[in-house]
GUKEKE-497541 format. One record per residue (C-alpha): residue number from 1; x, y, z. Coordinates in steps of 0.001 Angstrom, whole numbers, always signed. Example, Ala and Ser with C-alpha at 12.3 -4.5 7.8 and 13.67 -1.06 7.14 Angstrom:
<loses>
   resi         u         v         w
      1    +12300     -4500     +7800
      2    +13670     -1060     +7140
</loses>
This chain:
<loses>
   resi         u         v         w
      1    -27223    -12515    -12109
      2    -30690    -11338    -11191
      3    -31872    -14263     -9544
      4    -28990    -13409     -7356
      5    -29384    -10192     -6540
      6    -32612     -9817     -4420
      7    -31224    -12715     -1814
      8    -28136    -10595     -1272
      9    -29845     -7537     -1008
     10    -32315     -9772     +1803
     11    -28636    -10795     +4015
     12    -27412     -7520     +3653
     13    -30696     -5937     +5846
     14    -29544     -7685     +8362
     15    -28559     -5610    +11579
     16    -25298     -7341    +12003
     17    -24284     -6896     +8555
     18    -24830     -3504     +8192
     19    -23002     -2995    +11882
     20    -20048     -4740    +10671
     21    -19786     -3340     +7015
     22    -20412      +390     +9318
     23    -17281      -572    +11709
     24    -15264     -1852     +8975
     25    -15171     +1129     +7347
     26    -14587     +3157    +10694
     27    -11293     +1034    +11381
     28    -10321     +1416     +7666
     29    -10701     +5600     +7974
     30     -8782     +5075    +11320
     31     -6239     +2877     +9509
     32     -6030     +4465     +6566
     33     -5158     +7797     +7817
     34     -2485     +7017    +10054
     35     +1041     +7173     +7937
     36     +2204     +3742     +7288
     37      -332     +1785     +8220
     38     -2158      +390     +5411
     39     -5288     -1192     +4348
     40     -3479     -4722     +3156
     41     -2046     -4254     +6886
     42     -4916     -3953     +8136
     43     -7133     -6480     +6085
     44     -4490     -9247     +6606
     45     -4862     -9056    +10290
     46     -8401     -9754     +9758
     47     -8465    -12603     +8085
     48     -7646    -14615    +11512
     49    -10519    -12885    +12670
     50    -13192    -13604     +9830
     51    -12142    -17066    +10851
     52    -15097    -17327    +13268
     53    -17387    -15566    +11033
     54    -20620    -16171     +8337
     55    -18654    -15863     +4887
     56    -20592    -12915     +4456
     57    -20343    -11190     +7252
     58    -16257    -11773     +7129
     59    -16226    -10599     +3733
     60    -18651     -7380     +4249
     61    -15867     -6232     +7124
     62    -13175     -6828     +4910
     63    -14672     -4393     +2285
     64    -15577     -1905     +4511
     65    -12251     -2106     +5744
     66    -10779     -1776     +2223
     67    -13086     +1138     +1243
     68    -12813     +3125     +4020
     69     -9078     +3189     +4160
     70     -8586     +4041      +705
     71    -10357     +7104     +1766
     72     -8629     +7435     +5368
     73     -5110     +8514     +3711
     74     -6705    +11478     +2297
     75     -6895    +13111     +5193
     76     -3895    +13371     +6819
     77     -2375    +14055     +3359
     78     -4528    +16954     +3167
     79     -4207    +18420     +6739
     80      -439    +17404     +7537
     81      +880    +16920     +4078
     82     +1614    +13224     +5348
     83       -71    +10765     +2913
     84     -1906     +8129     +5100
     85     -1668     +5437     +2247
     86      +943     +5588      -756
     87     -2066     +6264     -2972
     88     -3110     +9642     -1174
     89      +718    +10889     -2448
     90      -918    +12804     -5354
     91     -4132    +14129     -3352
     92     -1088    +16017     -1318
     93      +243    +18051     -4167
     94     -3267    +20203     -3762
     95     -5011    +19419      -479
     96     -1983    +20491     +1622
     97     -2215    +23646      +191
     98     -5575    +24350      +417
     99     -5525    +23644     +4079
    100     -2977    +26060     +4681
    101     -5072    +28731     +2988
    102     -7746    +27588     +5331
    103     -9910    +25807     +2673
    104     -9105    +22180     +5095
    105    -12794    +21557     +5244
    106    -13212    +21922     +1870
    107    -10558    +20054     +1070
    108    -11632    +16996     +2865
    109    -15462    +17368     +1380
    110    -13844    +17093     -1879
    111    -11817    +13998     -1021
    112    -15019    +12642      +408
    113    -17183    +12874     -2550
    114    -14881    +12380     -5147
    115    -13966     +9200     -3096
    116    -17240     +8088     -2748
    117    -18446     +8718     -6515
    118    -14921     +7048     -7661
    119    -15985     +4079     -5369
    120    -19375     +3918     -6722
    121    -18199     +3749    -10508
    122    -15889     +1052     -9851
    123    -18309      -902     -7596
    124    -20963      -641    -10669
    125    -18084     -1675    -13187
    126    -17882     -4441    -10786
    127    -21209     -5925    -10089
    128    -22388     -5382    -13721
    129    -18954     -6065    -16377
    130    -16728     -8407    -14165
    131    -16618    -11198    -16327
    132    -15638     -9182    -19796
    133    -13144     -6483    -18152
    134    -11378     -9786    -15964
    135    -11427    -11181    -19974
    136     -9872     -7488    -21350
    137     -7250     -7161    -17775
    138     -5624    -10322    -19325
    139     -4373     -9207    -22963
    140     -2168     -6978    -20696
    141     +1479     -8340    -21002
    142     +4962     -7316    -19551
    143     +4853     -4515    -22770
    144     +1760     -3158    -22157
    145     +2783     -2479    -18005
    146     +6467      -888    -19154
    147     +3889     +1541    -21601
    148     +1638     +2003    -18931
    149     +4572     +3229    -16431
    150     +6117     +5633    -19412
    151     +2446     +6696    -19572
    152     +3034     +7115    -15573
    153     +6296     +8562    -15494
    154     +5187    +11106    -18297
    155     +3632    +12632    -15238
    156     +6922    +14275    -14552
    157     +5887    +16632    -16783
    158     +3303    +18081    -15181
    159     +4253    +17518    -12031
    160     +7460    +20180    -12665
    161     +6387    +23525    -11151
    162     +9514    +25388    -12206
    163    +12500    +24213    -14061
    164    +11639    +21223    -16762
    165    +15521    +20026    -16300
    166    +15037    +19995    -12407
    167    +11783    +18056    -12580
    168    +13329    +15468    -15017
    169    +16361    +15008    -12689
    170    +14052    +14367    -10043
    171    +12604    +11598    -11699
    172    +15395     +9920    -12810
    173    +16753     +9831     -9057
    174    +13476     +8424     -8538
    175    +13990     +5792    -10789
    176    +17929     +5416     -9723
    177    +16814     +4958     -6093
    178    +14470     +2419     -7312
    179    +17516      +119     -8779
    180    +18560      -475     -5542
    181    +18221     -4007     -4262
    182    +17907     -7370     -5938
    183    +17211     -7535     -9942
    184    +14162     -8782    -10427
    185    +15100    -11149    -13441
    186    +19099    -11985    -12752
    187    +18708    -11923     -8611
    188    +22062     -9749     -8894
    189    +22619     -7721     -5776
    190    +22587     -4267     -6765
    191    +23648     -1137     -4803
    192    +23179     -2454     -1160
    193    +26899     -2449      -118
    194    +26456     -5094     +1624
    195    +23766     -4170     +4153
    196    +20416     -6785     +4505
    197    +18113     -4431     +5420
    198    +18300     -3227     +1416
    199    +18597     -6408      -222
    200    +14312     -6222     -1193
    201    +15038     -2380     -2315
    202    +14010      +761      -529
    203    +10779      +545     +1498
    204     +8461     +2669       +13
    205     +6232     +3520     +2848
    206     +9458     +4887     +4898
    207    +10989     +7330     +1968
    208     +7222     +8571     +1351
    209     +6708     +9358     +4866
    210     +9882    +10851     +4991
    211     +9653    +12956     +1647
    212     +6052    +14371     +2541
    213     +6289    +14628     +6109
    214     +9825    +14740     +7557
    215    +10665    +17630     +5276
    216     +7093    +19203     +5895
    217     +8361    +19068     +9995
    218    +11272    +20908     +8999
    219     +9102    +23820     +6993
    220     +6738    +23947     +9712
    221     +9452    +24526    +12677
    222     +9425    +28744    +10822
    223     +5399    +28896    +11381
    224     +3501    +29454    +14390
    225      +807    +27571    +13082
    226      -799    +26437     +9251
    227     -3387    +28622     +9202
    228     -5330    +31291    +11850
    229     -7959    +29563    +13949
    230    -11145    +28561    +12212
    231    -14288    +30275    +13818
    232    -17560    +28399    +14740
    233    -19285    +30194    +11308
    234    -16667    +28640     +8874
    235    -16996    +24951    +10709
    236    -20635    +25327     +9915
    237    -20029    +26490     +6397
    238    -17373    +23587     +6024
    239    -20281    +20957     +7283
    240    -22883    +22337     +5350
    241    -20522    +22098     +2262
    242    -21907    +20579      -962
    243    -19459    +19301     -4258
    244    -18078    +22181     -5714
    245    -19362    +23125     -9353
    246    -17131    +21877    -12320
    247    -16145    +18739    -10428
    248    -18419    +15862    -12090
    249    -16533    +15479    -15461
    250    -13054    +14899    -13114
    251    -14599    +13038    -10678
    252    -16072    +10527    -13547
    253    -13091    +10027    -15699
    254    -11321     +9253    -12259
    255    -13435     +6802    -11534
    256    -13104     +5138    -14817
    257     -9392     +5531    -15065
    258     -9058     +3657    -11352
    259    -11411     +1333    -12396
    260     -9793      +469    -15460
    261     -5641      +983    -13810
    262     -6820     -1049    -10709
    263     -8090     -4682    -12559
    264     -4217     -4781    -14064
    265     -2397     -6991    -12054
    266       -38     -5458    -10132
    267      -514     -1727    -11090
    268     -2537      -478     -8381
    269     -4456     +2869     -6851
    270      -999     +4954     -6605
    271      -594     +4405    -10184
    272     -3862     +5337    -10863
    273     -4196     +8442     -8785
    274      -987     +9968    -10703
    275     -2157     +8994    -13949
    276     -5772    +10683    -13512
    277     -4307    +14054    -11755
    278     -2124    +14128    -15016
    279     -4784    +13511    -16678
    280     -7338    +16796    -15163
    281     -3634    +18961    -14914
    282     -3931    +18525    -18870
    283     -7271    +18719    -19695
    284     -7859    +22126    -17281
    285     -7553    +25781    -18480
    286     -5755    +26177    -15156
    287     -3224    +24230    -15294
    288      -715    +26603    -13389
    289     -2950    +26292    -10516
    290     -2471    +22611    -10205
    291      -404    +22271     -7024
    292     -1261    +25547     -5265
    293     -4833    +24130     -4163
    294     -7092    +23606     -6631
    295     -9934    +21186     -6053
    296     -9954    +19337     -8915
    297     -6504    +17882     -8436
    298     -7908    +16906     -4950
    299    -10987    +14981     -7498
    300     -8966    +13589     -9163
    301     -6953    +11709     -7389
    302     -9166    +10738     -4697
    303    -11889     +9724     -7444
    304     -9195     +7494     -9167
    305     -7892     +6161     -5498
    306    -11491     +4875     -4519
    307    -12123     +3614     -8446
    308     -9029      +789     -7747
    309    -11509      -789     -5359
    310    -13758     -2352     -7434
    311    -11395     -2769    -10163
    312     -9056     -4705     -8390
    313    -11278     -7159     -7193
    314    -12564     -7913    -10779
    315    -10214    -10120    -11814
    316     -9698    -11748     -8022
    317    -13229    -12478     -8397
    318    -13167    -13850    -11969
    319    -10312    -15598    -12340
    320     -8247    -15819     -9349
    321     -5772    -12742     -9603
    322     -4936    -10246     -7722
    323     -5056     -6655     -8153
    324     -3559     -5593     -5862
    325     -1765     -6224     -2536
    326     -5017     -5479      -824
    327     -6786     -7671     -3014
    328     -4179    -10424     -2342
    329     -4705    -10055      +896
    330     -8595    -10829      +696
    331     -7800    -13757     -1624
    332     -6376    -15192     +1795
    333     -9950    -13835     +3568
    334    -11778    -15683      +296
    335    -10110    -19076      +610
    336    -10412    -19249     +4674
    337    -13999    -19537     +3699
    338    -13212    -22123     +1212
    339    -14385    -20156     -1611
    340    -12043    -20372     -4233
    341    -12142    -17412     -6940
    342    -13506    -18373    -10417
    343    -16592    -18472    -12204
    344    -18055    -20752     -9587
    345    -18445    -17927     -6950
    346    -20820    -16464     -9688
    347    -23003    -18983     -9949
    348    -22793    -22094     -6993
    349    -22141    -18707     -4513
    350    -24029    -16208     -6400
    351    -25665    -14955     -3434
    352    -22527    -14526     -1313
    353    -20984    -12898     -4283
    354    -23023    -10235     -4830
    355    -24217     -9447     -1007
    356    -20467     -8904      -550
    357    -20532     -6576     -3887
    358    -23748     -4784     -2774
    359    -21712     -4237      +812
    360    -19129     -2253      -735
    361    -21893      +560     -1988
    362    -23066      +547     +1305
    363    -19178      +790     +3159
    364    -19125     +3880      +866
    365    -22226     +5540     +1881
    366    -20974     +4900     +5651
    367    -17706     +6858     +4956
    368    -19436     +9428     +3201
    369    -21820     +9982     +5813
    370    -18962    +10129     +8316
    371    -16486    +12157     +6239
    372    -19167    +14765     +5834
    373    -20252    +14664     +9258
    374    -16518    +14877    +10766
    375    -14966    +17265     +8708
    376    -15670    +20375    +10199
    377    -13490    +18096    +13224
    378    -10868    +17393    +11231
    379    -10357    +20862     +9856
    380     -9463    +22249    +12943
    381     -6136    +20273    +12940
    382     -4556    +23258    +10655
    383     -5490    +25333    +13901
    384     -3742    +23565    +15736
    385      -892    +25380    +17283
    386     +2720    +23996    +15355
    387     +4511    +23333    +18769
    388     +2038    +20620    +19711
    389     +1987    +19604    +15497
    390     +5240    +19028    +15132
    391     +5785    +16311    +17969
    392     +2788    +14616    +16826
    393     +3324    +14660    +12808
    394     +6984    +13290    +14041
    395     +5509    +10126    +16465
    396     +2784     +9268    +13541
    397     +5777     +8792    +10925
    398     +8289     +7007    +13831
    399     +5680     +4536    +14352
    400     +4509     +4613    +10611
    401     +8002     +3332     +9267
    402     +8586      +825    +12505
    403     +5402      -529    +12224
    404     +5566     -1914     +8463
    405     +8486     -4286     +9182
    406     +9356     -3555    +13080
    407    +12586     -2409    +11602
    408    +14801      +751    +13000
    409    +16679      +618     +9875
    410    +13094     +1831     +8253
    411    +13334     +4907    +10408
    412    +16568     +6215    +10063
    413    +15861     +5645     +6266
    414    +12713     +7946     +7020
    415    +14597    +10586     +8305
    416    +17241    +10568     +5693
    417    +14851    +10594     +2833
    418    +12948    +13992     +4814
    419    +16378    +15596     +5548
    420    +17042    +15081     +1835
    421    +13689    +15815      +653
    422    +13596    +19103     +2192
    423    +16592    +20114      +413
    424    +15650    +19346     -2929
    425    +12401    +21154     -2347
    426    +14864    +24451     -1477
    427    +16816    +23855     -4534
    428    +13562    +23739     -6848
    429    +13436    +20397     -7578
    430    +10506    +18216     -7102
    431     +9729    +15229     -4573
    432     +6390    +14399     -6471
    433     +8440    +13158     -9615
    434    +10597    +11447     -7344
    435     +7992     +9507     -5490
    436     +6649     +8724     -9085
    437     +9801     +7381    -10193
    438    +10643     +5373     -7246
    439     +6875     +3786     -7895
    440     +6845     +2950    -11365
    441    +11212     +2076    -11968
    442    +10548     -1356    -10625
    443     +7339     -2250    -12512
    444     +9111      -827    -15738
    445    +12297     -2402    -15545
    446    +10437     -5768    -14328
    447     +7844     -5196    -18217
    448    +10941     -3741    -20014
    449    +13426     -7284    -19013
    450    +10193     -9752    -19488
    451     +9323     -7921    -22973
    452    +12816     -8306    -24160
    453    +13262    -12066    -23380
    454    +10252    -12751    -24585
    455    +10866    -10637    -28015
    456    +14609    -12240    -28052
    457    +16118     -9003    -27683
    458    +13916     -6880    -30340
    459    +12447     -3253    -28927
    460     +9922     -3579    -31615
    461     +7706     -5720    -29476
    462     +6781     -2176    -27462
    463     +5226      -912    -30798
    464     +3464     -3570    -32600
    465     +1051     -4816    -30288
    466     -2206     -3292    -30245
    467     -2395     -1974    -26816
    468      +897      -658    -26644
    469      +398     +1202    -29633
    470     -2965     +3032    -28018
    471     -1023     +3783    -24866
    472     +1939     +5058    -26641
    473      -498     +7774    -28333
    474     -2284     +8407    -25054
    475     +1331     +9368    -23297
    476     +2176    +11337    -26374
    477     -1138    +13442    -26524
    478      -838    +14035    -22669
    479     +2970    +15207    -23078
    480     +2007    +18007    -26393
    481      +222    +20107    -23851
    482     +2840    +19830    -21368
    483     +6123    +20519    -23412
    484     +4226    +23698    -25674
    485     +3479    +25278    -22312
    486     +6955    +25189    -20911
    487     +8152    +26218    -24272
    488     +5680    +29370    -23677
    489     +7088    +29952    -20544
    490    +10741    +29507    -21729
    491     +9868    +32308    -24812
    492     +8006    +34578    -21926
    493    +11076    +34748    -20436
    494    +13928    +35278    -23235
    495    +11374    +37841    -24538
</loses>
């Protein structure tokens, strides 16, 4: 590996590198903070484009492309409640609020460096442990990912503000909604009555714009505006903003845990971000305040969003599979190169390799530089009055759900899933474990139907294998907490 590394760090000084790895990551903040559109969107429709290019230089903009819009849905899921990626769902749950108590700014400084430490950790994990954690990502079997989504859906738990029984309902709609469409294993039609457009299930992207930001449009119409206007004194406060104390240890173990979530196959950043902000909700002496605006749900998941980055592309690099749809997606970018993943592009393309590796810390730096820079900017969005909000919160998600498949049927399904969004939030229950369920049903009932044929039937297969065995204790240990302090509540209250 060493006599690698100094030849990529050589190409990388190049001027033209560094100015596309710097506009890569500009489109992917651009990209990734507009609802709906994506950074697989937006790294597949550069692939035709890296055509033309030096491998590395095609590469490089991929990555910055990939970086940067992992970190670009923050933003408006902080400001307008509207998560620009499906993996910026979670940062929601505490951003949004902190930008209505006019702590925007802050918010976004803590999605920056969270994202950029998260990135880092992964991008480490990734230039230094490929080969073994590719080796470790493959003893992970259809039983180990229907663990791993109980592990995810035991996030219910703690996503439940109020009523346990109304948060549990929530999910299981989640996971009911989820059932629509074509099984997986028999190719049954289920639930579609009929109609096309839902013979591949519900589109995610539509029901998440619609949950987070159709039914936010609806709150909104009863404000004037989400918070007073922000004075010249707190922009400058806002830029000269540092990380917050007590942030590290949550910004670390998010790092790791989207490291580690983002190398499975198939699991992915969204999976990861709800798992770590379980994960600090748990371990906090706060917990209550998870959800009103504290920063350390905003570390959390944006720490564990970033960390899928370099995880995913561990075992792409290694041995050919994909972490992710993103990751797919620069498979394609790989092979139009003619590089074919494997163990040769560590040693015949060593150089290649690793400049593209060493381009992804510095397509972090660039969005950290520009986060920092612009967020003062993109703080005074709360300001902003909620007659000229509204309209624009409303075109975003219209063109947000048409854009993913050019489909109208995508935006009535957008506005259905806000108008019944909103009312569920009125009646107590909770989208979050809803969005959570209609994640992780599919990738549970695709691990629980693969387990069972290959265990002929037997249930025992979930508890005798090694790794199922450490998740299962892992969900149980982050449940204890959970249940004893709704049982605390429930006593408060009879007492």
């Amino acid at each position: 590996m060493t006599e690698f590394i100094l030849p990529a760090l050589s190409s990388l000084l190049d001027p033209m590198v560094l100015l596309v790895i710097s506009a890569g990551s500009v489109v992917g903040i651009i990209v990734g903070a507009m609802p709906g559109l994506t950074a697989t969107m937006a790294v597949a429709l550069l692939i035709p484009v890296t055509f033309g290019m030096a491998p590395l230089l095609g590469l490089a903009l991929m990555g910055g492309v990939y970086s940067g819009g992992m970190y670009g849905g923050a933003i408006s899921a902080i400001l307008l409640s509207t998560p620009g990626t499906p993996a910026a769902a979670a940062t929601a749950f505490d951003g949004y609020p902190m930008a209505r108590q006019g702590k925007g700014g802050e918010a976004l400084s803590v999605a920056t460096w969270a994202s950029f430490w998260g990135g880092i950790v992964s991008t480490f994990a990734l230039l230094l442990m490929a080969p073994a954690l590719a080796k470790f990502s493959l003893r992970f079997g259809p039983p180990e990912y229907f663990v791993l989504a109980i592990m995810g859906l035991s996030s219910i738990v703690t996503l439940t503000k109020g009523s346990m029984v109304k948060g549990l309902l929530s999910g299981f709609l989640g996971l009911t909604i989820a059932t629509i469409g074509m099984d997986p294993l028999s190719g049954f039609m289920r639930f579609t009555f009929g109609k096309i457009d839902l013979f591949d299930g519900i589109p995610f992207m539509p029901a998440l714009i619609g949950l987070f930001s159709v039914s936010q449009i609806l709150d909104l119409t009863a404000e004037t505006r989400i918070t007073e206007n922000i004075d010249d004194a707190t922009l400058s406060t806002i830029k000269r903003s540092k990380l917050p104390r007590g942030l590290a240890g949550t910004i670390c173990r998010g790092g790791v845990i989207g490291t580690i979530v983002g190398m499975l196959p198939g699991a992915g950043a969204t999976i990861s971000s709800f798992i770590s902000y379980n994960f600090a909700k748990q371990s906090a002496r706060d917990p209550e305040t998870f959800g009103k605006g504290n920063p350390k749900g905003v570390a959390a998941a944006e720490s564990a969003n970033n960390g899928c980055v370099g995880g995913s592309l561990i075992p792409l690099l290694t041995l050919g599979i994909p972490g992710n749809s993103v990751a797919a997606a620069l498979m394609g970018g790989l092979m139009i190169q003619g590089l074919i993943p494997g163990p040769e592009l560590f040693s015949r393309y060593g150089t290649l390799t690793y400049g593209f590796i060493l381009s992804l810390f510095i397509a972090n730096l660039v969005f950290l530089v520009l986060g920092l820079y612009l967020a003062p900017y993109f703080a005074r969005v709360t300001s902003t009055p909620n007659a000229l909000l509204i309209p624009g919160i409303a075109i975003l998600s219209v063109i947000g759900s048409y854009a993913i498949n050019n489909n109208m049927f995508d935006v009535w399904l957008m506005i259905a899933f806000g108008i019944a969004g909103y009312f569920l939030e009125k009646g107590g229950f909770s989208t979050g474990a809803l969005v959570l369920g209609l994640i992780l049903g599919p990738i549970a009932e695709l691990g629980f139907g693969q387990s069972l044929i290959m265990s002929q039937g037997s249930p025992m297969i979930f508890f005798e294998r090694p790794l199922c065995i450490l998740l299962w204790v892992i969900t149980l240990l982050l449940m204890i907490p959970a249940f004893s302090s709704h049982l605390k509540k429930t006593k408060n209250r009879t007492e």
